[in-house]
N, C-alpha and C positions, 0 to 999 in steps of 0.2 A: 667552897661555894658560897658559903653565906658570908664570906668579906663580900664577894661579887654583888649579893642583893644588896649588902648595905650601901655598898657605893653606888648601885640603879637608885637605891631610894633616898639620898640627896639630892636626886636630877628630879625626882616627885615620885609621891606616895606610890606606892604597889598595890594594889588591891585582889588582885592574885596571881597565883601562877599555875602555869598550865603544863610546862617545862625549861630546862634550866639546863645548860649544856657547853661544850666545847667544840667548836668546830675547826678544824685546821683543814683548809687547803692547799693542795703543792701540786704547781706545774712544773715539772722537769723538762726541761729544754737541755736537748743535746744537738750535735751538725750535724746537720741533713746530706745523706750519699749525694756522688754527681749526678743520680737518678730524680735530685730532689725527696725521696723520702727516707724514712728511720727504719735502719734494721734494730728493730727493739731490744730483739735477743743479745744484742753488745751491753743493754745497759740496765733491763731491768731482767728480775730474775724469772725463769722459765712457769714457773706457779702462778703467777698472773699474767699471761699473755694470750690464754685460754686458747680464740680461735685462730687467733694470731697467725699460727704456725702449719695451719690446714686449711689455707687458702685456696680454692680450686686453682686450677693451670692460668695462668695468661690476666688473673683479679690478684688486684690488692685490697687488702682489707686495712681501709684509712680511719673508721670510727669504729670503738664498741662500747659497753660499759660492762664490769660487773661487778656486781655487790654481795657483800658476805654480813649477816646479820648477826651479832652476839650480845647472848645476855644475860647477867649474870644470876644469879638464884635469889637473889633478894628482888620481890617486883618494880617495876618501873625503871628499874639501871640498864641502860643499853650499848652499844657502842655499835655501829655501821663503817663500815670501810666501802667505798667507790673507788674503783679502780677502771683504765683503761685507755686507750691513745683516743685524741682528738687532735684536731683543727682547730687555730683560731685561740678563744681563749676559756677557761672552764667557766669560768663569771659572767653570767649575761649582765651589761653594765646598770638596767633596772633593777635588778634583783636586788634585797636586803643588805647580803653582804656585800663590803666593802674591799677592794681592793689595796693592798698600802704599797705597790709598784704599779709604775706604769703598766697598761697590757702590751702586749708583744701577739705578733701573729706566727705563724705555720703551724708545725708539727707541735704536740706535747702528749705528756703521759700525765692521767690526772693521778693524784693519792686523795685519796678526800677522807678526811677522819670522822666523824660526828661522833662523839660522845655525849649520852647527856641522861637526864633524871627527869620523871613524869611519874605526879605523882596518881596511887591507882583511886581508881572513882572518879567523884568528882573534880572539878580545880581546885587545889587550895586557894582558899580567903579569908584575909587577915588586916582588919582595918586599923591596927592598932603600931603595925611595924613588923618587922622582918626577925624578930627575936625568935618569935614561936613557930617556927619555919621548922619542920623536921630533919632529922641533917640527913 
């Protein structure tokens, strides 16, 4: 992580941080039945499809999300998984992150990974450079 701050802090100074992290997202796009939608259960595993599979009579269930929070026993280390099918695309195109493929429309199954470090208390600030950054 701290090659990462050094190469933020060629783009200009850092004067703190507040968190520091990894974020991966994955849209899995598979063919849509001649019904138009995804039977999920062909492609993702039975553990994240939660409500999926207990949809009343005669409803389909097109969106959900959910999240599973872990953290590891050292404070401020976290990791978040988002999981769950949508419509469209997971990246609203305002948002921070960046896309590096075109978007694409219909069905998708989100993974969303977020790892990251937050340090406890206050922000770290450090006017001097990214050295004394704790690791």
């Amino acid at each position: 992580m701290l090659r990462v701050a050094d190469a933020r802090a060629q783009v200009s100074s850092i004067v703190g941080v507040e968190r520091i992290g990894l974020r991966y997202v994955l849209e899995i796009r598979v063919p849509v039945g001649v019904d138009g939608r995804v039977n999920w259960g062909n492609w993702i595993d039975e553990q994240l499809l939660g409500p999926y599979r207990i949809a009343p009579g005669g409803l389909s269930l097109t969106e959900w999300q959910g999240a599973a929070v872990y953290r590891e026993p050292q404070p401020g280390k976290s990791l978040i998984l988002r999981y769950g099918p949508g419509v469209g695309q997971a990246l609203d195109q305002s948002y921070h992150l960046r896309r590096i493929t075109p978007p694409q429309t219909g069905p998708f199954f989100l993974m969303d990974i977020d790892s990251f470090w937050t340090p406890v208390g206050a922000p770290f600030r450090n006017t001097t450079g990214t050295r004394s950054c704790p690791p």
